[in-house]
C-alpha angles and dihedrals in degrees: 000000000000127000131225103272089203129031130282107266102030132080131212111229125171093342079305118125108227139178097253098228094228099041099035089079089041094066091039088062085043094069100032090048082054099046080046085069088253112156116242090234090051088044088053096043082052090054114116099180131068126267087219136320081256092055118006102177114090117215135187087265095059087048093051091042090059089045090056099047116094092202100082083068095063098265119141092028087305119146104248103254089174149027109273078216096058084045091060098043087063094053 
């Protein structure tokens, strides 16, 4: 099985990190579902898109997973996808 070799919610073009237009509003509702009080097993069982063509089924670990990933703020050359502030506010 292969992994995503970049995060849900960004594309690579041309070596250049980009917010993949589809996924990018996925992992917003993501973290506004979860400071909502949504469980992350409620959050995975809402989503409508595919994890990956590897493994479409989303589950509470690869939620967690994108909760717990800085980069969704705009952190390592990243386009900022979230708040710090709402980052934070998961932690």
């Amino acid at each position: 099985m292969r992994k995503r070799n970049i995060p849900c919610g960004y594309r690579m073009e041309n070596g250049e990190i980009l917010v993949h237009e589809q996924e990018a509003p996925a992992v917003q509702r993501i973290f506004s579902q979860y400071l909502q009080g949504v469980a992350l097993s409620t959050v995975a069982s809402k989503m409508a898109l595919p994890y990956s063509s590897a493994s479409p089924r989303w589950d509470k670990c690869k939620i967690k997973r994108i909760l717990d990933d800085r980069r969704y703020t705009g952190d390592k050359g990243f386009p900022a996808l979230v708040a710090a502030s709402a980052f934070d506010a998961t932690q």
